[in-house]
N, C-alpha and C positions, 0 to 999 in steps of 0.2 A: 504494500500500500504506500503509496505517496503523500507529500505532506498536500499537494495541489486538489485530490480528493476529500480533502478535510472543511471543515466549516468551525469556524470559530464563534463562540456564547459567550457575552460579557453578562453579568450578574452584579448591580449595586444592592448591596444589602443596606442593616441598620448599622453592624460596625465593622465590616469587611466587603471586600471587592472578589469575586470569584472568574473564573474564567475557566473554558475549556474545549479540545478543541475534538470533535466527531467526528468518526469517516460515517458512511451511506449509509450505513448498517444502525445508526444510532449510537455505540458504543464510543465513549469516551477513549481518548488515544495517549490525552495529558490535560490536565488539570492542574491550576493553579490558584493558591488564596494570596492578600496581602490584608493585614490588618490598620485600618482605617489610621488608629491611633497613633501608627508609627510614621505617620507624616506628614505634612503642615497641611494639606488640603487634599479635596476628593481628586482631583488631577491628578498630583503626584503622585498618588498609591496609584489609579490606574497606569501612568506610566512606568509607575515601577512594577505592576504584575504584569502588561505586557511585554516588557525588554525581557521577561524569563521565557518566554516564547522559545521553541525550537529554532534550530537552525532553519531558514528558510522559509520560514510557516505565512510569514506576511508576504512572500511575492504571489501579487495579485488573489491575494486573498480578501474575500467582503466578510464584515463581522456583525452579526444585532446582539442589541442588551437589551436589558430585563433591567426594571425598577420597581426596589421594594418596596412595599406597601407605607413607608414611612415617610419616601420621597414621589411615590404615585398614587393618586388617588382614584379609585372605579367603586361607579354609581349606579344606580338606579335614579335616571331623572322624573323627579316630580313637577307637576305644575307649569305643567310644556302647552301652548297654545293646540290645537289640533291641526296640526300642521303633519302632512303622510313623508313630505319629501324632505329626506336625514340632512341631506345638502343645507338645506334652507333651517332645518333645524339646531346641526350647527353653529349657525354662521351667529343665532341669537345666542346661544349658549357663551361662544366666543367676545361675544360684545358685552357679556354681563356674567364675567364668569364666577364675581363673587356670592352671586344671588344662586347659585350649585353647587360649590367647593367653596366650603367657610374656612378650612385652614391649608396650610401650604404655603410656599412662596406666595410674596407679592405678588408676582409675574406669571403664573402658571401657563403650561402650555397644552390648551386643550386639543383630543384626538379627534378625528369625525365618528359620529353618533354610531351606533350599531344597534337597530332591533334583532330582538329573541322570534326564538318562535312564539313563545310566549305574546306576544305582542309588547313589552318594555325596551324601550329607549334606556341603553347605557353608553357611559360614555366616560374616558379617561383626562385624568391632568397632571404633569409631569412637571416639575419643577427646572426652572428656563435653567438656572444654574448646571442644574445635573446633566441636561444634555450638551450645553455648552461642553462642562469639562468631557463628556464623553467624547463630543465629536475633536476636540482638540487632544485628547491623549491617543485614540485611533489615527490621527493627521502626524503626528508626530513620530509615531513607529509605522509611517508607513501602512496602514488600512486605511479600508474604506467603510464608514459606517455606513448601512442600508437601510438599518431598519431598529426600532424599538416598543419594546410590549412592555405594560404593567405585569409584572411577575406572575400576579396572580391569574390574568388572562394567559401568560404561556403554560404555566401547570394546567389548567384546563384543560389547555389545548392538547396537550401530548399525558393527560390522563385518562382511565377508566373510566367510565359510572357510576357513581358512587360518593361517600364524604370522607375528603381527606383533610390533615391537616396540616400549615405552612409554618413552620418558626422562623423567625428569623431574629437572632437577637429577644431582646422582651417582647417581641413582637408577634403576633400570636394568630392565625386568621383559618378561620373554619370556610372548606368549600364543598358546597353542592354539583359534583360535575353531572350536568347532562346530557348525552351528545356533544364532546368536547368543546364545553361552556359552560360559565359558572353560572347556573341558576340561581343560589341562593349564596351569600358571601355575608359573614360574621367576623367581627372582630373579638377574638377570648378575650377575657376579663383577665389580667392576670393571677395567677395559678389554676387556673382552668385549664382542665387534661384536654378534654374538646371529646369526643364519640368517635371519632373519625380515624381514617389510616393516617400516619404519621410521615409524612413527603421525605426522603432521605434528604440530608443537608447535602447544597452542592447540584442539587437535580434542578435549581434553576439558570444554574448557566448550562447544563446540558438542553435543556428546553429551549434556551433562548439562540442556540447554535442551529435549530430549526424552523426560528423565527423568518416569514415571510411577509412581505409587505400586503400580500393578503387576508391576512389574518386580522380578523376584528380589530377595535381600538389600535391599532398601530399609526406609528408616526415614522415619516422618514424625514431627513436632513436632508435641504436643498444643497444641489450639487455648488464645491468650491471652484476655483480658478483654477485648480490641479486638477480636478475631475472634468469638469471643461475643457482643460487643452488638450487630455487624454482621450472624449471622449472624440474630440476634434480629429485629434491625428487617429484615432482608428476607423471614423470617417473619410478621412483622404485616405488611409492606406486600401480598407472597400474601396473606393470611387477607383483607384491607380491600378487596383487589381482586375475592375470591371474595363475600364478604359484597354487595358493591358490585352484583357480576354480578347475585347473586341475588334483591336488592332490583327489580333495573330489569326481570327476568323475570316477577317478578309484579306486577309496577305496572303492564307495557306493557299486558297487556289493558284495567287497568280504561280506564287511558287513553285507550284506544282506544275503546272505548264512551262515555266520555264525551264527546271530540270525535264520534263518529257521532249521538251524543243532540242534542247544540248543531246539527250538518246537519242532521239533521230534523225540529226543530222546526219551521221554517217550512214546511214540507212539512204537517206534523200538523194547524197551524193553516188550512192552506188546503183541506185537505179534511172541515173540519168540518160542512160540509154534508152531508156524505152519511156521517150518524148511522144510517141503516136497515142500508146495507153492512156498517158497523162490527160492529155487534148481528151479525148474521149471521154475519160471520167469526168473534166470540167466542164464538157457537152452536157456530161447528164446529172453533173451539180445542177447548170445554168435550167434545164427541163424540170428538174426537181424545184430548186428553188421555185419555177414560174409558178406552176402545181400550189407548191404553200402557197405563194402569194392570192392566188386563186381561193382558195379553202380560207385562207385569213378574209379575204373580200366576202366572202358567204359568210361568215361567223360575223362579219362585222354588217352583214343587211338581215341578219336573223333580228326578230322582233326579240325587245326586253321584257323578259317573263316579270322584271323587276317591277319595271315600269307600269307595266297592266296591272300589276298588282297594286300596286300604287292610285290607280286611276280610279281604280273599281273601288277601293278603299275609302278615297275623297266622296265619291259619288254613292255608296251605300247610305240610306238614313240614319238619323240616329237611334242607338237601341238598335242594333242590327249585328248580329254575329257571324261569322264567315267560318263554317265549320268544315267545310272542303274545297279545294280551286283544282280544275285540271283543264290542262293543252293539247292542244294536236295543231294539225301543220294548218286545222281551216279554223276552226276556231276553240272553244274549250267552253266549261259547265262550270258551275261552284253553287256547293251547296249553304244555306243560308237559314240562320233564325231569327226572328223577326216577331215584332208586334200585328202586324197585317204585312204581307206578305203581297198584296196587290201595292202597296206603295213603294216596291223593290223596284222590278222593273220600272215602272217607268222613271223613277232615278238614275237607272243603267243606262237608259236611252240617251242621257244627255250627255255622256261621254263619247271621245271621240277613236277610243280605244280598241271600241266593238258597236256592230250594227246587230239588229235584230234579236234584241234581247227575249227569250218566250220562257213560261213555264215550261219544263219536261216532266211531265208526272202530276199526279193528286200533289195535293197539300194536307199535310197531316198536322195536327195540333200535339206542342208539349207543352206542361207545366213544367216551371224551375222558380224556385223560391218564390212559392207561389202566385207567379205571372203565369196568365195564359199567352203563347209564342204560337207562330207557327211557322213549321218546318217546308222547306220545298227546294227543287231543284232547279235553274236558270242556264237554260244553254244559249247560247252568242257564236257568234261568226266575226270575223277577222274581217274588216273592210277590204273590196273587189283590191286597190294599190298594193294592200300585202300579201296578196294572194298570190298578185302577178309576181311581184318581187320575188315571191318562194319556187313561181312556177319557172322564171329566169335562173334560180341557182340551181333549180335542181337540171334544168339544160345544161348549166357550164360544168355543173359535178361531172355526166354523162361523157 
């Protein structure tokens, strides 16, 4: 396995920073903690647990994290206008975020809305700080952050059905997972055991290493000027490889003629003797070529099946469906449905595409969502001009 098959989970806790890194399979490959305590700010500790990284692990590696319940908060929003569209429901939440989330940073940064099946509106807020230091300790050893979940939404996400429970620190929170999603979400009282299975510590940055920007409440970071020029140059380098293709697509033939011309040259030279052959076959290029030209003349005075098509189409009433069209060398049929069926024809007639438009056959009545229609078949003749025209090619074909 390669470090390139790996995905890397950042985990902010209450007093440590976890990390670690998955291959496909789900299984952690390395894992690392750093404790909060042991350094001036949340930045530093993350930059110091990810410099322990493996050798290698950040080229072109993307990472998401997870924020604990102390620095993210997920809700149940109450007292939401009745408004269906989460976009629109956002955007108020965003504009009044204190009137939903009473503590946390000043500055919080709310996710877009997510309903349950249930029919509840929830929605996350991450404190602006915390992502800050994340996306700047990811910048700094070289990752790229993509994406980030409330802890508690990625244990859902990659849990069972069922209640389990999350420590983190004094921090304590009881989940209802159903169909990976937290239906019902408690914070314990502290010393409160909780009912529930007990989350192994550490399982949220393995969760969060399978964080996707799809997933509920998720936030991603606007691209930097690094990501930008990067994503630039792998735009020109597509375009250079597309440009590239297209050049050597149409080179290859000439190419190819040109290497066949240098083979047979010496061929051409040794049959110079036999000048009378040659003459002859150019005779019967020159008779051949006339022939095409001839055949090209008839395909280019053949009537446009397009264009009739076209004509009849303009000229059909409205409320008129065209359920079969057929041709022949004098004229051609099409079948047709219709509200009255007598004001077809004479609509046909005013084209100049076809003369003598007539019913062929009865007219039979269909219902369809429930309209009464009715069915029938309209045959036409080609004007006497394209008749002659057809009756002149098929002389030159002869």
């Amino acid at each position: 396995m390669t470090i390139a098959k790996q995905r890397l989970g950042i985990a902010v806790g209450a007093g440590e920073v976890r990390a670690a890194l998955v291959d496909r399979s789900g299984k952690p490959s390395w894992t690392g903690t750093v404790r909060l305590g042991e350094h001036d700010d949340l930045e530093s500790a993350l930059v110091a647990l990810l410099r322990t990284l493996p050798e290698r692990a950040v080229l072109g590696a993307r990472a998401a994290a997870v924020i604990g319940p102390e620095r993210a908060q997920v809700k149940v929003l109450l007292g939401l206008p009745p408004v269906s569209d989460l976009a629109t429901l956002g955007s108020i939440v965003r504009s009044v975020p204190q009137q939903f989330f009473l503590r946390g940073a000043s500055s919080p940064v709310v996710t877009e809305p997510h309903r349950d099946a249930g029919g509840r509106v929830w929605c996350a807020a991450h404190e602006r700080d915390v992502l800050v230091a994340l996306e700047r300790a990811c910048r700094e050893v070289g990752l790229a952050l993509h994406v980030v979940l409330p802890t508690l939404t990625a244990i859902a996400r990659r849990s069972p059905d069922g209640v389990a429970v999350w420590r983190d620190g004094h921090v304590a929170s009881r989940l209802e997972v159903t169909s990976r999603w937290h239906a019902q979400l408690r914070r314990l009282a502290p010393g409160e055991a909780g009912d529930g299975e007990r989350v192994e510590p550490g399982f949220d940055a393995v969760a969060a290493a399978s964080a996707t920007h799809r997933d509920p409440l998720s936030w991603r970071p606007a691209e930097d000027a690094r990501q930008r020029r990067l994503r630039a140059w792998r735009t020109g380098v597509l375009a250079a490889c597309v440009v590239l293709s297209g050049l050597a697509s149409l080179l290859a033939p000439t190419v190819r003629v040109l290497r066949a011309s240098e083979r047979a040259t010496p061929r051409i030279g040794a049959q110079s003797a036999r000048g009378a052959e040659l003459a002859a076959t150019q005779r019967a290029l020159r008779d051949v070529s006339g022939e095409l030209d001839q055949i090209e003349q008839f395909l280019a005075a053949r009537r446009s099946t397009v264009a009739l098509l076209g004509a009849i189409s303009l000229a059909l009433p409205d409320s008129t469906a065209m359920l079969a069209f057929r041709v022949d060398s004098t004229g051609g049929a099409i079948t047709a449905l219709a509200p009255r069926m007598t004001d077809v024809v004479p609509a046909l007639v005013e084209t100049d595409q076809l003369v003598a438009p007539r019913l062929a056959g009865s007219v039979t009545r269909d219902v369809m969502s429930g309209a009464l229609l009715e069915r029938a078949t309209i045959r036409f003749r080609f004007p006497a001009q394209a008749a002659a025209q057809s009756a002149a090619s098929r002389g030159i074909q002869r």
